[in-house]
N, CA, C and O atoms as a GROMACS GRO file, in nm:
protein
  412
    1UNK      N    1  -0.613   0.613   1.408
    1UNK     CA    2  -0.624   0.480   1.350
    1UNK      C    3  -0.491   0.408   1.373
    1UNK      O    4  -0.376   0.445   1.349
    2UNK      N    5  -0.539   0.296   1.426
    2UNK     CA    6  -0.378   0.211   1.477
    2UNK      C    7  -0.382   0.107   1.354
    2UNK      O    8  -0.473   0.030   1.324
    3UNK      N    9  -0.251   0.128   1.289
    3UNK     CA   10  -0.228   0.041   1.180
    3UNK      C   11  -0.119  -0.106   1.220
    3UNK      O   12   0.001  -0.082   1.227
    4UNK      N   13  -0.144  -0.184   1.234
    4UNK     CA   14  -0.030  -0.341   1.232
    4UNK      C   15  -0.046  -0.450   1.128
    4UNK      O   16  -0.134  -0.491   1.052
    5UNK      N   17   0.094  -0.479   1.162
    5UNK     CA   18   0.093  -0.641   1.051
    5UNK      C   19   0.037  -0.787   1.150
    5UNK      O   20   0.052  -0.908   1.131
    6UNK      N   21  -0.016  -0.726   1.233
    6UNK     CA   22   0.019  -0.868   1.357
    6UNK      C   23  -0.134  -0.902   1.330
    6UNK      O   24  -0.188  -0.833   1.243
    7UNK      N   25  -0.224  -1.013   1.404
    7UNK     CA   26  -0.330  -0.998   1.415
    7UNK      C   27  -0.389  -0.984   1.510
    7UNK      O   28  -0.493  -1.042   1.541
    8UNK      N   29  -0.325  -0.893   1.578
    8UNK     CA   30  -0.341  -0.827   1.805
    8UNK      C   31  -0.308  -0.724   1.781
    8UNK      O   32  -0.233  -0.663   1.705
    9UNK      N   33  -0.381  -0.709   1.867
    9UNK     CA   34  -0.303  -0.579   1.916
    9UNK      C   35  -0.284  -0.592   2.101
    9UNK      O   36  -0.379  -0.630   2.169
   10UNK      N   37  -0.166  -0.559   2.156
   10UNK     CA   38  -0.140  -0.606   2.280
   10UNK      C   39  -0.277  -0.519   2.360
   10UNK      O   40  -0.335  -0.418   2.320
   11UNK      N   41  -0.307  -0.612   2.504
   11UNK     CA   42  -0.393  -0.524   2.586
   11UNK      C   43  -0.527  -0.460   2.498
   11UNK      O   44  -0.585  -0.355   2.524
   12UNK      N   45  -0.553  -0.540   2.405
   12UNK     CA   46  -0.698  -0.477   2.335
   12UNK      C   47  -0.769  -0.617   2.304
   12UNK      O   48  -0.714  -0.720   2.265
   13UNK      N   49  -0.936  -0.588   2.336
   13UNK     CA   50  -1.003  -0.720   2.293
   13UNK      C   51  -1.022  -0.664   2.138
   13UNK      O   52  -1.022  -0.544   2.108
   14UNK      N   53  -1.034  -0.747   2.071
   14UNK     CA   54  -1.091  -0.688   1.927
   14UNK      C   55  -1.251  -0.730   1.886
   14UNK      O   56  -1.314  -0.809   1.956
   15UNK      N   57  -1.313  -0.664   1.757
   15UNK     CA   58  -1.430  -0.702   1.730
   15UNK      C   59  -1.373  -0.722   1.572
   15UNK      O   60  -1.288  -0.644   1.529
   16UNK      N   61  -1.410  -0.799   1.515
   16UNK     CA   62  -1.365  -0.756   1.340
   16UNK      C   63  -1.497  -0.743   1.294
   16UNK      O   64  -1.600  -0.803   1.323
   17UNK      N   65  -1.467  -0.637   1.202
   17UNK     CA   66  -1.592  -0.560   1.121
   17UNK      C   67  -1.547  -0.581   0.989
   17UNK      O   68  -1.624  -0.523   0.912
   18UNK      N   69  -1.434  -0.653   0.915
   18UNK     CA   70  -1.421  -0.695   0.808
   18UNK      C   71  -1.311  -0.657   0.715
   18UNK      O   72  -1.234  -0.564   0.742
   19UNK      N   73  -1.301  -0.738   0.586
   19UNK     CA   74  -1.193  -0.651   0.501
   19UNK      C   75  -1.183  -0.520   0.442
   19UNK      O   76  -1.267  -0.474   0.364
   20UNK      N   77  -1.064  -0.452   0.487
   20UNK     CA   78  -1.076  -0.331   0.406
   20UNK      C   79  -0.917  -0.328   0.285
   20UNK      O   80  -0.798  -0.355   0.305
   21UNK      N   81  -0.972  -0.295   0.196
   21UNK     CA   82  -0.844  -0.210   0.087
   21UNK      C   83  -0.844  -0.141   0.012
   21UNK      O   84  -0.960  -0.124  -0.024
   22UNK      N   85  -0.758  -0.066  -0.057
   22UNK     CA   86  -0.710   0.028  -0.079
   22UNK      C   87  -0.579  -0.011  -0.205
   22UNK      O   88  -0.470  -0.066  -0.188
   23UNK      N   89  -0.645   0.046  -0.339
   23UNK     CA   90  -0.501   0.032  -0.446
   23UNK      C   91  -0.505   0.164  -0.495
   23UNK      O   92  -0.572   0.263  -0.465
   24UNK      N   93  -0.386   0.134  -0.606
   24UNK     CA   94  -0.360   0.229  -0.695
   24UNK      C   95  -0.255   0.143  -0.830
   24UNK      O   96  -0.183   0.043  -0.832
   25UNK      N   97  -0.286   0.223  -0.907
   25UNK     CA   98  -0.223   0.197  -1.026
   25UNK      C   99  -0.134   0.328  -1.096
   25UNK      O  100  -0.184   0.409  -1.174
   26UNK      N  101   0.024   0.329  -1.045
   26UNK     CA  102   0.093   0.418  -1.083
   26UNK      C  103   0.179   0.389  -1.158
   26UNK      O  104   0.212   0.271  -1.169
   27UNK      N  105   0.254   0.514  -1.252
   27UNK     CA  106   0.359   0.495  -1.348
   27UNK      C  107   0.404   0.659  -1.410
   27UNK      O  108   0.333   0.759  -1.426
   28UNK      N  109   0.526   0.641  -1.432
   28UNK     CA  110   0.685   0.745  -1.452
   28UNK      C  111   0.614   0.814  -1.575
   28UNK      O  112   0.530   0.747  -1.636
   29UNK      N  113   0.638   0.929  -1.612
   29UNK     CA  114   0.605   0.972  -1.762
   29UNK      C  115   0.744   0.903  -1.808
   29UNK      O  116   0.838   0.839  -1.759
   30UNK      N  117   0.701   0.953  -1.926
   30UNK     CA  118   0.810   0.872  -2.069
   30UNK      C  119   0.965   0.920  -1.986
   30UNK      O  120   1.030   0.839  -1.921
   31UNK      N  121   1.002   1.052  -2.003
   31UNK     CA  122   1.086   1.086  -1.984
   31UNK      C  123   1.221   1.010  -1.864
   31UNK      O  124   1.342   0.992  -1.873
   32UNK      N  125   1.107   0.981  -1.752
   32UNK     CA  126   1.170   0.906  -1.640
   32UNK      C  127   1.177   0.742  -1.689
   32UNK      O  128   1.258   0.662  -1.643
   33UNK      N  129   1.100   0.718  -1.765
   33UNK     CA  130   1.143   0.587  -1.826
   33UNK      C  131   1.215   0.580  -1.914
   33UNK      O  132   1.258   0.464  -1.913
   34UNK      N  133   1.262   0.641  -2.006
   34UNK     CA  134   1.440   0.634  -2.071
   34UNK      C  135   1.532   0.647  -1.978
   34UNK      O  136   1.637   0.582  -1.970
   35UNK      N  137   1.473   0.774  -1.869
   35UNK     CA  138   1.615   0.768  -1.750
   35UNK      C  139   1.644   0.608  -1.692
   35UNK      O  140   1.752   0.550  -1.701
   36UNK      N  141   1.530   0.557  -1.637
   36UNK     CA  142   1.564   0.458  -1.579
   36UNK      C  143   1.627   0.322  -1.674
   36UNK      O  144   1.718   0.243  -1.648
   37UNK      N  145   1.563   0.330  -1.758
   37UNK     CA  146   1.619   0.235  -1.894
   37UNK      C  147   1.738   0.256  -1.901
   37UNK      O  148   1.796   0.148  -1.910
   38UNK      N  149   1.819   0.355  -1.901
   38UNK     CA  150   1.971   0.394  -1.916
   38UNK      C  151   2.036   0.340  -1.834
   38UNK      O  152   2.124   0.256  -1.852
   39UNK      N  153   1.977   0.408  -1.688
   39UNK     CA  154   2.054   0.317  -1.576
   39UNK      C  155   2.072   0.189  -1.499
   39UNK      O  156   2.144   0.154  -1.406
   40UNK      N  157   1.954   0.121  -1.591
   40UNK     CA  158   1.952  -0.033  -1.574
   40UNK      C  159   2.109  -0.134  -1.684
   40UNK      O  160   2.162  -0.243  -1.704
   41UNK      N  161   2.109   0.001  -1.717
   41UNK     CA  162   2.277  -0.073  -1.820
   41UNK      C  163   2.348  -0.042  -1.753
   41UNK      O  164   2.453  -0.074  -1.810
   42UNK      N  165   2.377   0.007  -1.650
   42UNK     CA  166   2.495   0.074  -1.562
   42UNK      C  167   2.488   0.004  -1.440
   42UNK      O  168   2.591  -0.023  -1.378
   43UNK      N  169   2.360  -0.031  -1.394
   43UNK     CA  170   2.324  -0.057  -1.236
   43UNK      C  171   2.293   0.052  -1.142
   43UNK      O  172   2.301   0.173  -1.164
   44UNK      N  173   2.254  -0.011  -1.026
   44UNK     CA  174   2.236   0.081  -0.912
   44UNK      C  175   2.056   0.075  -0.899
   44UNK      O  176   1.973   0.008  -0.959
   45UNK      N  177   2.044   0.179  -0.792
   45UNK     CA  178   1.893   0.233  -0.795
   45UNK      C  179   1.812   0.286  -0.852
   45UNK      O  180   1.831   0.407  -0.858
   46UNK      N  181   1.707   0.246  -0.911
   46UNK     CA  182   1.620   0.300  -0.998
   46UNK      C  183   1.546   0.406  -0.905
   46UNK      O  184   1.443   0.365  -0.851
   47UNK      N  185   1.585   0.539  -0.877
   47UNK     CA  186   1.551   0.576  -0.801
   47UNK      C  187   1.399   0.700  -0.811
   47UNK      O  188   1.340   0.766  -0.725
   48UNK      N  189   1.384   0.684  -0.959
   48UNK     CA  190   1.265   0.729  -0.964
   48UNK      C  191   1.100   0.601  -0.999
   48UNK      O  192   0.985   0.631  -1.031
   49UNK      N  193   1.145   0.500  -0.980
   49UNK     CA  194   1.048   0.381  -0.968
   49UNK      C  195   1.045   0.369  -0.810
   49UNK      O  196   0.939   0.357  -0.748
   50UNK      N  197   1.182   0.373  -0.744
   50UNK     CA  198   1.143   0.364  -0.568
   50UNK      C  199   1.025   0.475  -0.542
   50UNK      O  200   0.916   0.452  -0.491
   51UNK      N  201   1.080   0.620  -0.596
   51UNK     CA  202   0.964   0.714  -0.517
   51UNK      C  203   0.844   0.657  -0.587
   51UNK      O  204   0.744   0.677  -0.519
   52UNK      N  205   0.814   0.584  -0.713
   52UNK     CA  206   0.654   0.577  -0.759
   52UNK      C  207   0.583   0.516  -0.652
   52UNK      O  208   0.473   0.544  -0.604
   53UNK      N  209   0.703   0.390  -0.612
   53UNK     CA  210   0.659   0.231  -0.529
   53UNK      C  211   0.620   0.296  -0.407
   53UNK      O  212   0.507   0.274  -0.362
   54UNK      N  213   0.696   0.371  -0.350
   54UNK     CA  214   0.688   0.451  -0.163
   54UNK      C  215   0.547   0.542  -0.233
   54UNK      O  216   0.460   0.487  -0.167
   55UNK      N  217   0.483   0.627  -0.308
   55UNK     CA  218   0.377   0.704  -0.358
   55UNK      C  219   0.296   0.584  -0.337
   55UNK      O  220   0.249   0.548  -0.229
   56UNK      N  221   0.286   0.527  -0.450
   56UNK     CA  222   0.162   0.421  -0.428
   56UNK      C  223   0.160   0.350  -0.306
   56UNK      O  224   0.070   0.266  -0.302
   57UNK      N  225   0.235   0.358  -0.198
   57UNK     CA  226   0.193   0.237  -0.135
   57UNK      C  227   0.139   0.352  -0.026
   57UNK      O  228   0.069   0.312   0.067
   58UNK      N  229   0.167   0.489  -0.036
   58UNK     CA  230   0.134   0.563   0.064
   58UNK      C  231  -0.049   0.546  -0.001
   58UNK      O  232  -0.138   0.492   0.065
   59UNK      N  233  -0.066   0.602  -0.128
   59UNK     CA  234  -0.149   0.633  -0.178
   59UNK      C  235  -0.303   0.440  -0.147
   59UNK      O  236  -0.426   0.433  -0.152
   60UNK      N  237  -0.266   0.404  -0.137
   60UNK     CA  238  -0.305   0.266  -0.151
   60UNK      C  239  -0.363   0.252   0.028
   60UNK      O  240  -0.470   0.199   0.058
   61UNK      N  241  -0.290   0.297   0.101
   61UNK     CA  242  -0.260   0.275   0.257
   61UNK      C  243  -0.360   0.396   0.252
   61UNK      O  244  -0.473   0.356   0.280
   62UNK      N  245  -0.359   0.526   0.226
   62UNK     CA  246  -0.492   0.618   0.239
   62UNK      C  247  -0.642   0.564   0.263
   62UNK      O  248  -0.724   0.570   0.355
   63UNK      N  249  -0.635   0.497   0.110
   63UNK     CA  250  -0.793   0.469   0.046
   63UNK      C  251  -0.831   0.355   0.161
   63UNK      O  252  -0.934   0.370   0.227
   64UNK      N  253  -0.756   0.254   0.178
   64UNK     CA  254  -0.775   0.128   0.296
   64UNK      C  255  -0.786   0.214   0.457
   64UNK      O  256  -0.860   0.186   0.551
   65UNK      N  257  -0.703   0.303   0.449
   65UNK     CA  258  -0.792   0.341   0.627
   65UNK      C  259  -0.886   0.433   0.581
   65UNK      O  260  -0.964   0.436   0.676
   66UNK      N  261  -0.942   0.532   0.475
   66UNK     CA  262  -1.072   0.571   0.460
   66UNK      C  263  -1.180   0.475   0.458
   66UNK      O  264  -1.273   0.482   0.538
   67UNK      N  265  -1.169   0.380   0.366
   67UNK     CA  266  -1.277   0.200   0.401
   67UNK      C  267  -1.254   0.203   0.519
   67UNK      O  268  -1.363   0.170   0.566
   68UNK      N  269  -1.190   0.219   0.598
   68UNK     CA  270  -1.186   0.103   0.776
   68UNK      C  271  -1.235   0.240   0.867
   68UNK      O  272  -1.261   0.213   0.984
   69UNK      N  273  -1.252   0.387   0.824
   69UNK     CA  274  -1.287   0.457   0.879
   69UNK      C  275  -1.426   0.502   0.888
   69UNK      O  276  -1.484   0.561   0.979
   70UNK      N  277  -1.478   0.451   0.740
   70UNK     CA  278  -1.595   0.440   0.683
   70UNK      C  279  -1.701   0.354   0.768
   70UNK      O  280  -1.816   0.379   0.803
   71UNK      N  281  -1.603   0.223   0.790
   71UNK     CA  282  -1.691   0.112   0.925
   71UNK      C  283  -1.673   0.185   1.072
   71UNK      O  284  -1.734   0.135   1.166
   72UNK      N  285  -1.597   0.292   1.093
   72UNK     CA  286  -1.604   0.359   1.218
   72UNK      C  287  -1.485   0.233   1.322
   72UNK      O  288  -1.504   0.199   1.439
   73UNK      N  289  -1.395   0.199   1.253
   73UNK     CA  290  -1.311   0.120   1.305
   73UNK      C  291  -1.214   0.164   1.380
   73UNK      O  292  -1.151   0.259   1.332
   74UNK      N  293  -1.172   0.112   1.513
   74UNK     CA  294  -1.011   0.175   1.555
   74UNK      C  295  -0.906   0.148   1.512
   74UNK      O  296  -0.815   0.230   1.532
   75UNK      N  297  -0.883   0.054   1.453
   75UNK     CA  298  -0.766   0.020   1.419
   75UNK      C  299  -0.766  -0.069   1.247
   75UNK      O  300  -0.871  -0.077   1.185
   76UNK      N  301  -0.681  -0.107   1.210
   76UNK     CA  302  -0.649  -0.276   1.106
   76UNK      C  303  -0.525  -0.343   1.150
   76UNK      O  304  -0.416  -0.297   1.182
   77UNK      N  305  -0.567  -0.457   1.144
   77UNK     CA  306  -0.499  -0.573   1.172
   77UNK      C  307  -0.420  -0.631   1.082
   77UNK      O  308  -0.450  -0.589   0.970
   78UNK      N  309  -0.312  -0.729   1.079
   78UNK     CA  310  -0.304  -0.794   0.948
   78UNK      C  311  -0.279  -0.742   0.852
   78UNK      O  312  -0.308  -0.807   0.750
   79UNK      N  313  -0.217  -0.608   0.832
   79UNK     CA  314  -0.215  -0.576   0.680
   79UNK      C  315  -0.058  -0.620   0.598
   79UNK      O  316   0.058  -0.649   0.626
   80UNK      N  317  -0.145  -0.603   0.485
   80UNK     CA  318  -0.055  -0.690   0.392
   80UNK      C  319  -0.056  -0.619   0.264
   80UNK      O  320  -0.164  -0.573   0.226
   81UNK      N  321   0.050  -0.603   0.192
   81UNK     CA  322   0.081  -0.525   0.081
   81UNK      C  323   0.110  -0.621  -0.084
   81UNK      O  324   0.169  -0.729  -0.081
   82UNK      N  325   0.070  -0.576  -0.185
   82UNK     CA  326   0.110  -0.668  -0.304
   82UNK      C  327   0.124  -0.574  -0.375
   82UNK      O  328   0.073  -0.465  -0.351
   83UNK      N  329   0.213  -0.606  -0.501
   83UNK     CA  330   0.234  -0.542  -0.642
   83UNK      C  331   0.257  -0.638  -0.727
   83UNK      O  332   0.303  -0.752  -0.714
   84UNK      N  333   0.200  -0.548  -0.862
   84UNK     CA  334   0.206  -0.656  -0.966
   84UNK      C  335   0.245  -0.501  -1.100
   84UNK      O  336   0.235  -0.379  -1.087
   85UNK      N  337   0.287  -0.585  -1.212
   85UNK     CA  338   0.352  -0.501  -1.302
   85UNK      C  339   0.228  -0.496  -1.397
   85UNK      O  340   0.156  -0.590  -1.430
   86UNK      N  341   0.219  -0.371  -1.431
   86UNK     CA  342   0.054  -0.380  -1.501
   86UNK      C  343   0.083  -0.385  -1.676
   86UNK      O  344   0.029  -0.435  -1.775
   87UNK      N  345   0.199  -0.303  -1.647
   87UNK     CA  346   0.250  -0.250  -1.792
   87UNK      C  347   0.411  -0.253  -1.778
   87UNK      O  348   0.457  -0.274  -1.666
   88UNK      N  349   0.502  -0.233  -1.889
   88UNK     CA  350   0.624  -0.174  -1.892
   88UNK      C  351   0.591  -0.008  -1.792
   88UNK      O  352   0.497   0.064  -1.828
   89UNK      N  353   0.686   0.038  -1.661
   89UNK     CA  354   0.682   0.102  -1.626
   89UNK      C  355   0.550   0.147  -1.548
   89UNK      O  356   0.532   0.269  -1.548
   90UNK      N  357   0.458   0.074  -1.483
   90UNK     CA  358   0.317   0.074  -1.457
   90UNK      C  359   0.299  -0.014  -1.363
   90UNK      O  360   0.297  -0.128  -1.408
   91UNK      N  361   0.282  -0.003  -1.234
   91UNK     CA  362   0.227  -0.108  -1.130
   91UNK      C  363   0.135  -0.038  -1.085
   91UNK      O  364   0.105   0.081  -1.100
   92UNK      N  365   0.068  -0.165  -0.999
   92UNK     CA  366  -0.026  -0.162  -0.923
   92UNK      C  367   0.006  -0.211  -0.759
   92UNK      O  368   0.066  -0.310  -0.715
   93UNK      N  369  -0.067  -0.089  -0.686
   93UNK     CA  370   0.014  -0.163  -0.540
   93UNK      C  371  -0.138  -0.190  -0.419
   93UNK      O  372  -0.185  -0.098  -0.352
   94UNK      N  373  -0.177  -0.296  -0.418
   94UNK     CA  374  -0.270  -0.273  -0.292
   94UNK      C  375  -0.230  -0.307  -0.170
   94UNK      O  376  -0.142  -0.388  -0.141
   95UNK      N  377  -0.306  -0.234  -0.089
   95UNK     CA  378  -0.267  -0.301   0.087
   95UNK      C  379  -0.434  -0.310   0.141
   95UNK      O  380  -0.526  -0.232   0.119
   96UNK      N  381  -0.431  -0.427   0.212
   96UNK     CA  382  -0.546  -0.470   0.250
   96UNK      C  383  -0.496  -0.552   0.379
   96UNK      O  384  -0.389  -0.612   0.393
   97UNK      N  385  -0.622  -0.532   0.488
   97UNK     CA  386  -0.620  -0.596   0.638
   97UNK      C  387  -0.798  -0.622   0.675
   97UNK      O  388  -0.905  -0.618   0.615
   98UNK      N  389  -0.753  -0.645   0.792
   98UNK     CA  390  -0.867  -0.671   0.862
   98UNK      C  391  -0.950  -0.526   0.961
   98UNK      O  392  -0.909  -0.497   1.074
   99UNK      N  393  -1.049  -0.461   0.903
   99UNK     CA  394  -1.083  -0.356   1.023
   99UNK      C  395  -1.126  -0.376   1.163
   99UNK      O  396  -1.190  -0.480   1.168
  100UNK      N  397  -1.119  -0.335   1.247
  100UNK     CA  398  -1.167  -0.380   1.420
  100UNK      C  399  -1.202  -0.293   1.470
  100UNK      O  400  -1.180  -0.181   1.426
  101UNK      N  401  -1.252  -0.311   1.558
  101UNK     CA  402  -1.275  -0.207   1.666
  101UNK      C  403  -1.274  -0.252   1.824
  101UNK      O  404  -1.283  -0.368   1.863
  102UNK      N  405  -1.260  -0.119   1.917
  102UNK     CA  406  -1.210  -0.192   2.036
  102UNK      C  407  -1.396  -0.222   2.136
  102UNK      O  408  -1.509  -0.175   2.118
  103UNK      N  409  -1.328  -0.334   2.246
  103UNK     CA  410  -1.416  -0.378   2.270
  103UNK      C  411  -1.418  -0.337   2.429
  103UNK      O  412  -1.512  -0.372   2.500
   0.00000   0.00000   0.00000
């Protein structure tokens, strides 16, 4: 499965077979949220919210090429990523594109 942000792919005709995506809704147990609470008084990297953000977006990017694999697609086009804060310590991350196939 060929994944891009573009809406080409070089040297390929495309067919589009439609939208596909893929979320998740992740978050730290308690424990990692006092850690990070602490170190937001100090500064620096919240570096156990980066690994949630890099998890979900892996996790999110799964479920969207199982949909685009589901249409028997070669590739997605166009993809595009969002987050939103669901809760204190709790996001949500989807990635969604266009599925294709070659022609």
């Amino acid at each position: 499965m060929i994944l891009v942000n573009t809406d080409y792919i070089s040297g390929k005709e495309l067919e589009m077979l439609g939208l596909v995506k893929g979320s998740t809704i992740q978050s730290k147990h308690l424990g990692k949220d006092i850690a990070q609470a602490f170190k937001t008084m100090v500064g620096g990297e919240l570096t156990a919210y980066n690994e949630m953000m890099n998890e979900a977006r892996a996790i999110a990017t799964k479920r969207m090429v199982a949909e685009a694999e589901a249409l028997n697609a070669d590739a997605i086009v166009n993809i595009r990523y969002a987050s939103s804060a669901v809760m204190q310590g709790a996001a949500e991350v989807i990635a969604y594109g266009t599925a294709v196939k070659f022609v």
